[in-house]
BAFI-3210 file (N, C-alpha, C; in Angstrom, 3 decimals, decimal comma, padded with zeros to 6 digits):
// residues 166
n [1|2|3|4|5|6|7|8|9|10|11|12|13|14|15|16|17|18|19|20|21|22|23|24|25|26|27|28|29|30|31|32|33|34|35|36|37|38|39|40|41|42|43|44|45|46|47|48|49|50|51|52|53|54|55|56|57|58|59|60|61|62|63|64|65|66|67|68|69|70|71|72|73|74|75|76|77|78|79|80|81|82|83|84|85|86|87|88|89|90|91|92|93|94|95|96|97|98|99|100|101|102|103|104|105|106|107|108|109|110|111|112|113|114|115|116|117|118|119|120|121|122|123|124|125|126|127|128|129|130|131|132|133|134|135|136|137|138|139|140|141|142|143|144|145|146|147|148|149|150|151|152|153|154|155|156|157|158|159|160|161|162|163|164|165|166]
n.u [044,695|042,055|041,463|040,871|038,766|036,988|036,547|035,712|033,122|031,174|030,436|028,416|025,602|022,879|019,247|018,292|020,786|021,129|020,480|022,745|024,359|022,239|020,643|019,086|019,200|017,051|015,195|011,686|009,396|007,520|004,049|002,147|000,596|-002,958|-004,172|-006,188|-007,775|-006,153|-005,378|-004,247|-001,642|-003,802|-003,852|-002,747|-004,996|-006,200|-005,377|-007,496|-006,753|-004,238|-001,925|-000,567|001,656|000,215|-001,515|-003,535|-006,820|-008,078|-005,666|-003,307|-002,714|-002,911|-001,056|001,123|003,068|003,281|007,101|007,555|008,377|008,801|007,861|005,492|005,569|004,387|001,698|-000,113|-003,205|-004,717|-006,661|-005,913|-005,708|-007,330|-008,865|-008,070|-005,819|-004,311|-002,937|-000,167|001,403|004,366|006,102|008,359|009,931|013,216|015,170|016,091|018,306|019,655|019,937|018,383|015,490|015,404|015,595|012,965|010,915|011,592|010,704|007,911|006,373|007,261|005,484|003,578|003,054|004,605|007,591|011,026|012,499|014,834|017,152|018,767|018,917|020,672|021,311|020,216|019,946|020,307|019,472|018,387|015,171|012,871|009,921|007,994|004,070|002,273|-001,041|-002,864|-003,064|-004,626|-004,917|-003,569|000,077|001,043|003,082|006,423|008,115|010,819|012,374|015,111|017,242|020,162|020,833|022,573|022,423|019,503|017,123|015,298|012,718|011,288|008,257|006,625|004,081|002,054|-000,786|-003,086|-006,843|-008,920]
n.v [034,308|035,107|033,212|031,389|032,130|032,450|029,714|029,013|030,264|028,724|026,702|026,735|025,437|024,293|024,595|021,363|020,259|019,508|016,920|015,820|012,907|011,710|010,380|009,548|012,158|012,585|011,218|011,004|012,262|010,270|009,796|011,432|010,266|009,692|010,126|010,183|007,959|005,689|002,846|002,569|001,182|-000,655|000,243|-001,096|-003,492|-002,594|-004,356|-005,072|-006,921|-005,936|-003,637|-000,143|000,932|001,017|-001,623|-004,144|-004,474|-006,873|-008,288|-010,581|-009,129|-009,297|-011,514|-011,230|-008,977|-005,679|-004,424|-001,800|001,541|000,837|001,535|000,888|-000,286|-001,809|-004,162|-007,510|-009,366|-012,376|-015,073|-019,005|-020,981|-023,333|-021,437|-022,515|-021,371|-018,360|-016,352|-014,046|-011,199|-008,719|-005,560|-003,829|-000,958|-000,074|001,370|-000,126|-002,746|-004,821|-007,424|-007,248|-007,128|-009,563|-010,832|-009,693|-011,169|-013,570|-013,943|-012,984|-015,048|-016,852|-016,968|-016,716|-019,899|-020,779|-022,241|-022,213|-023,111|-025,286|-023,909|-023,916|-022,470|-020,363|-016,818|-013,556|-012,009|-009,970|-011,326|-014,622|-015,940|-018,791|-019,967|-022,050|-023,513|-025,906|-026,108|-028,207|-031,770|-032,396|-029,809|-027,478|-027,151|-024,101|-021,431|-018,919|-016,787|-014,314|-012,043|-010,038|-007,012|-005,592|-002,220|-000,822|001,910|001,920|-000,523|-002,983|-005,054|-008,069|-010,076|-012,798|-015,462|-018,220|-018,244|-019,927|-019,092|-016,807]
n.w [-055,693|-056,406|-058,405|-056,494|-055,007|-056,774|-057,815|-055,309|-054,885|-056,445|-054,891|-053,144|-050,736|-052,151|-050,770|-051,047|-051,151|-048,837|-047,598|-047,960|-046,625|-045,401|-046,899|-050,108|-052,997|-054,269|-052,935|-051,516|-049,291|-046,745|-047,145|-044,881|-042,177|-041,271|-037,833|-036,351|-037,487|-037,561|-035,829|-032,416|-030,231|-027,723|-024,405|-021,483|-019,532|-016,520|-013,525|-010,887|-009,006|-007,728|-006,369|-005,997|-004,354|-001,964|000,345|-001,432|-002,117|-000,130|000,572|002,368|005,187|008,169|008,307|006,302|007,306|007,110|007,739|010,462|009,535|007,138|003,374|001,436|-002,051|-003,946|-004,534|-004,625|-004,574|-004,981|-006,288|-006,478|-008,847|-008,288|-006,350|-003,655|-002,652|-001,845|-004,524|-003,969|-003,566|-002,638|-002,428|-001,079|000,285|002,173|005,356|007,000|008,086|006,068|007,584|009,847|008,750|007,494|010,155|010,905|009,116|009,689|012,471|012,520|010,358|011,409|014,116|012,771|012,343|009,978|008,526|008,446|004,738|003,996|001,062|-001,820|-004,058|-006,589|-006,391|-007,120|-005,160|-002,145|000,481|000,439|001,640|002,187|003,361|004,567|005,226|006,815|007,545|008,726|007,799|005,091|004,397|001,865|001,204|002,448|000,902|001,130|-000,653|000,892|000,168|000,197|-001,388|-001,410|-001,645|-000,987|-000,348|000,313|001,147|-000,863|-000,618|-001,594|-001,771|-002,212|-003,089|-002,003|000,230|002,651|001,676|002,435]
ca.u [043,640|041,074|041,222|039,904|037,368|035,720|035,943|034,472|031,334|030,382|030,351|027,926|024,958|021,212|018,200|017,942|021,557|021,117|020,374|023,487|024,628|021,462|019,703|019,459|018,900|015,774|014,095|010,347|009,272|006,643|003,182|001,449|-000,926|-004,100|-003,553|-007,116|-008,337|-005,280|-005,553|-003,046|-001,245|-004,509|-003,322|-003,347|-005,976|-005,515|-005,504|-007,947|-006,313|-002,610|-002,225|000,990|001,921|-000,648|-001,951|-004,640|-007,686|-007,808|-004,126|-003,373|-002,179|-002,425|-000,224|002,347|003,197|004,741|007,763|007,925|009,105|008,730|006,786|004,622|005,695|003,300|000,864|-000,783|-003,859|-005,218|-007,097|-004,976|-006,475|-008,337|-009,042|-007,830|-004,666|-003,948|-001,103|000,272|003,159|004,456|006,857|008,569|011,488|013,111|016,406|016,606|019,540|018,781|019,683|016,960|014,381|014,961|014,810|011,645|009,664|011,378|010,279|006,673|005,768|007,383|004,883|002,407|003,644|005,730|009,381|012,277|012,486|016,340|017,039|020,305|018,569|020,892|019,833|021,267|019,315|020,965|018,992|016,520|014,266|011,780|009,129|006,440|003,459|001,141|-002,051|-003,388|-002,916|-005,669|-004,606|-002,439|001,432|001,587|005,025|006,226|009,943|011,041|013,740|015,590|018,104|020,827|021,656|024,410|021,458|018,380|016,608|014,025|011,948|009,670|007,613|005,708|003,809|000,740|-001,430|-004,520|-008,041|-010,568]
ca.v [034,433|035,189|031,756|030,037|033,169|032,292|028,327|028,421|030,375|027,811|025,853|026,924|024,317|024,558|023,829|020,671|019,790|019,588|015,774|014,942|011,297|011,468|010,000|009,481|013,239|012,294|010,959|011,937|012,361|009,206|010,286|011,428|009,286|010,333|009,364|009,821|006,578|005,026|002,250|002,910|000,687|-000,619|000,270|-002,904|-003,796|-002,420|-005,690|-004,775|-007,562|-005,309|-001,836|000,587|002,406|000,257|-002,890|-003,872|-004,648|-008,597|-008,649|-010,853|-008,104|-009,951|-012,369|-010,903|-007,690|-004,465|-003,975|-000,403|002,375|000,470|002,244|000,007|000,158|-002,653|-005,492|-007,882|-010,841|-013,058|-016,426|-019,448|-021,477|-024,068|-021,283|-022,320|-020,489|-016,855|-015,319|-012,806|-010,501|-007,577|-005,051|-002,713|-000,058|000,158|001,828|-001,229|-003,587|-006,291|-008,789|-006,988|-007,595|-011,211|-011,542|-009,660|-011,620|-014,820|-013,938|-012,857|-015,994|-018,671|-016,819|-017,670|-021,378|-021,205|-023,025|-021,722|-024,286|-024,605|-023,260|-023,927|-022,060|-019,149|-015,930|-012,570|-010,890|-010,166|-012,817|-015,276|-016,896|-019,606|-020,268|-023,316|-024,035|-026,743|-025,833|-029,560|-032,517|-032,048|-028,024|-027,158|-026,451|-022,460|-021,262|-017,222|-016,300|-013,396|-011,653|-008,536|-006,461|-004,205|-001,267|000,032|003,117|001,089|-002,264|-003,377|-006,350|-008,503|-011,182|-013,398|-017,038|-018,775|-018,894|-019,908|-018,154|-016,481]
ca.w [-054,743|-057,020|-058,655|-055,579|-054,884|-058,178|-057,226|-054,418|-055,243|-057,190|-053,506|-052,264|-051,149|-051,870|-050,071|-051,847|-050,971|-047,425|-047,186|-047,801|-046,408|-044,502|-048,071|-051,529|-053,348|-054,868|-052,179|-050,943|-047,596|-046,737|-047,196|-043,716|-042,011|-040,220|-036,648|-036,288|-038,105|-037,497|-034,386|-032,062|-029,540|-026,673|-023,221|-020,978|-018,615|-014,842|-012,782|-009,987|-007,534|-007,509|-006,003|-006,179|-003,310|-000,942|000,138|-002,525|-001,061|000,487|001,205|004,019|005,828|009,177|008,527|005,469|007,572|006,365|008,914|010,751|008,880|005,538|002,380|000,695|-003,256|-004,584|-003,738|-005,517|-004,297|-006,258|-005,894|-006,882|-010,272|-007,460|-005,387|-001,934|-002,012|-002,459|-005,073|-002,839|-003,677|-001,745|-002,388|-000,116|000,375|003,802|005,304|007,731|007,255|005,936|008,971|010,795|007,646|007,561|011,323|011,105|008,145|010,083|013,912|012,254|009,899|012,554|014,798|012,364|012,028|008,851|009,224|006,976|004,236|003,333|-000,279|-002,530|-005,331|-006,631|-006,198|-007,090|-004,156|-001,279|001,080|000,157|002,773|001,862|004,576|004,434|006,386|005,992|008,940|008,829|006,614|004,036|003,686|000,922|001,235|002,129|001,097|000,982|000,017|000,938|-000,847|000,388|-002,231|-000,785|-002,995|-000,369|000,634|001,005|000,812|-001,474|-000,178|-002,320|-000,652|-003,174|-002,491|-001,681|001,666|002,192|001,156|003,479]
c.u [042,300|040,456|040,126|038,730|036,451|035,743|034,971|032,865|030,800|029,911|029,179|026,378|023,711|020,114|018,075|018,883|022,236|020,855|021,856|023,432|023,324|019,955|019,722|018,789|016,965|014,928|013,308|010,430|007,866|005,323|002,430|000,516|-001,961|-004,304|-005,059|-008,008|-007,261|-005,377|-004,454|-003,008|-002,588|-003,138|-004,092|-004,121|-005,762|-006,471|-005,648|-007,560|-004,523|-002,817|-000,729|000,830|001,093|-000,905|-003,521|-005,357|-007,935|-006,238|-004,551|-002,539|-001,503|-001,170|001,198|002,173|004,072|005,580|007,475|008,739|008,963|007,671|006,533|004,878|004,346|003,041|-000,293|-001,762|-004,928|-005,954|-006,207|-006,157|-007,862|-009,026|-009,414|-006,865|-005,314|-002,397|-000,805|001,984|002,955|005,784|007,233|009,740|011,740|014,468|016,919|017,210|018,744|018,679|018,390|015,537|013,902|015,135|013,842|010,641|010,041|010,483|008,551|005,785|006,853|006,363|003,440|002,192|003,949|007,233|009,999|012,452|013,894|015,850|018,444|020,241|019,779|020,440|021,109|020,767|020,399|021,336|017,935|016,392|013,120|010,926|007,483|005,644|001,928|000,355|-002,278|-003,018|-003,539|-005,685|-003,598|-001,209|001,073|002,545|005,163|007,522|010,212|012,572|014,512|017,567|018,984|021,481|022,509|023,204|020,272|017,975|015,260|013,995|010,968|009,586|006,830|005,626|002,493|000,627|-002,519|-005,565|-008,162|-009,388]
c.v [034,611|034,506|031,198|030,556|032,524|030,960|028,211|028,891|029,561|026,800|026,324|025,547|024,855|024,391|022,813|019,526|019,127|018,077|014,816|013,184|010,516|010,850|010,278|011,145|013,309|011,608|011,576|011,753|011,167|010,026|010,631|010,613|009,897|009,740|009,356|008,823|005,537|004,229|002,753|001,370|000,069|-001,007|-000,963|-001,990|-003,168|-003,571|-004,709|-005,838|-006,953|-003,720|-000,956|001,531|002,213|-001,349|-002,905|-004,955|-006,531|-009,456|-009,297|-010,138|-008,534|-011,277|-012,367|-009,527|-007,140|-004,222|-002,002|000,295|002,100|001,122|000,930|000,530|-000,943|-003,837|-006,213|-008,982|-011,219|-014,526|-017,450|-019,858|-022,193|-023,356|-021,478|-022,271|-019,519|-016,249|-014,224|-012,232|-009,135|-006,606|-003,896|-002,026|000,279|000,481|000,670|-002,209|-005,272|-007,777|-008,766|-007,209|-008,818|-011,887|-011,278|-010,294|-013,358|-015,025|-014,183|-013,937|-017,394|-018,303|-017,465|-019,273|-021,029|-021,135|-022,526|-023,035|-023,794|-024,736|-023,111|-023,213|-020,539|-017,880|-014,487|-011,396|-011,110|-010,905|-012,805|-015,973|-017,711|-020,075|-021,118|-023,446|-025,026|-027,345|-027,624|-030,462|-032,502|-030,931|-027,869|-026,838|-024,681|-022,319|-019,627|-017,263|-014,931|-012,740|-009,736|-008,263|-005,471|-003,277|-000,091|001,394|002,625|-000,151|-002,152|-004,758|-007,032|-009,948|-012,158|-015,000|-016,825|-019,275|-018,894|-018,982|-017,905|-015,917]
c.w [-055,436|-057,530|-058,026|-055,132|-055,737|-058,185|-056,550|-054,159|-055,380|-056,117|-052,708|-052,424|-051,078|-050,947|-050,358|-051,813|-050,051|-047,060|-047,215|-047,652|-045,588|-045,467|-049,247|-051,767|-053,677|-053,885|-051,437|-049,687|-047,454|-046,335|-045,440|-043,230|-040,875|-039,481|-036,466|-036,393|-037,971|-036,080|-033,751|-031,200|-028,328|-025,378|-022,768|-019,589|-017,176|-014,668|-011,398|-008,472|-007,496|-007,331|-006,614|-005,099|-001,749|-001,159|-000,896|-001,508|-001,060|000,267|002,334|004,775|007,138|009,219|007,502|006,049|007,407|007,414|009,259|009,959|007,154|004,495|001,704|-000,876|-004,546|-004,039|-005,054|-004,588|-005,110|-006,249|-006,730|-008,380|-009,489|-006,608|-003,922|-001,488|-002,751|-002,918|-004,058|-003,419|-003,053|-001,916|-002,397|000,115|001,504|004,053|006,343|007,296|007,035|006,674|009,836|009,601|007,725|008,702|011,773|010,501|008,929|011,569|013,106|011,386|010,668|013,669|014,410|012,059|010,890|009,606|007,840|006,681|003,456|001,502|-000,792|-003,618|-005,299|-006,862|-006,266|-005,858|-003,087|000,075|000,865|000,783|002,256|003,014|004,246|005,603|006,051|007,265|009,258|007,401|005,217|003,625|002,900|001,398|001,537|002,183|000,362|000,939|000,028|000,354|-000,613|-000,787|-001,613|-001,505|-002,298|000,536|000,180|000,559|000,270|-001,236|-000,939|-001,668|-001,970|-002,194|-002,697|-000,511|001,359|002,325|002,286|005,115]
res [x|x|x|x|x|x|x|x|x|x|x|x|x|x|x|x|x|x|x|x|x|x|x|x|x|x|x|x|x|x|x|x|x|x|x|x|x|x|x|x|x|x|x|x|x|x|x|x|x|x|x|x|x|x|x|x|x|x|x|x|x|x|x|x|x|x|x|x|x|x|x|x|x|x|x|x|x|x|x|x|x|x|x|x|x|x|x|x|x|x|x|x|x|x|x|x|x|x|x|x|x|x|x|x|x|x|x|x|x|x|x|x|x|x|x|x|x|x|x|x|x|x|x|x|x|x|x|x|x|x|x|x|x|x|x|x|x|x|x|x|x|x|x|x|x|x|x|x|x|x|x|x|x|x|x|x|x|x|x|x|x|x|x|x|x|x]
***
């Protein structure tokens, strides 16, 4: 017993010994850098045509409407490149099922003349609606799909497209 007493003294580990597998013995610690002079990362731009939590201001409100009960989570409008559409996106959290969603965004833009334009595209949402409307011959295509997600306890809705300006 005394043997392994006077072994294992010799076991014991240093300050020095403590890096173990976690690095070579001899290695330094990398010199500090002064965060002060150092650039960092630039935060991006806030894009003044997108809100969070509201409609951002020259939404077409009247005619992409938030259903009852629904919270507004983000909005975006935007002039197109030619400006005489508007980017438009919309997206909203709602406990309404989603049959009643997409017979409210269909009742409310066939009111405005848009026609559901069929759609074979796959889609991992839970239903996607495509809706075109084109006012007069010489006015651009407007087209808005709407897209509701069912996560079993509530629906997230995003709306994106182009209608026209003004």
């Amino acid at each position: 017993m005394a043997l392994l007493g006077t072994t294992l003294a010799g076991c014991q580990a240093g300050p020095d010994d403590v890096l173990g597998a976690a690095g070579p013995r001899d290695a330094q610690e990398p010199p500090a850098q002064d965060a002060s002079g150092a650039p960092g990362t630039p935060l991006p731009d806030y894009d003044a045509a997108s809100a969070v939590g509201d409609l951002v201001e020259g939404f077409p409100a009247q005619l992409v409407t938030v259903p009852p009960g629904a919270q507004v989570l983000a909005s975006s409008a935007r002039p197109s490149d030619d400006g005489t559409l508007v980017d438009v996106t919309l997206n909203l959290r709602s406990d309404e099922p989603v049959d009643a969603l997409t017979a409210y965004y269909t009742d409310a833009l066939g009111a405005a003349g848009f026609a559901v334009s069929p759609s074979s595209v796959p889609s991992a949402l839970t239903s996607l609606t495509t809706f075109v409307r084109t006012p007069a011959p010489e006015s651009p295509t407007e087209s808005l799909a709407v897209g509701v997600f069912d996560d079993e306890t509530e629906r997230l809705v995003t709306i994106s497209g182009q209608v026209a300006a003004g």
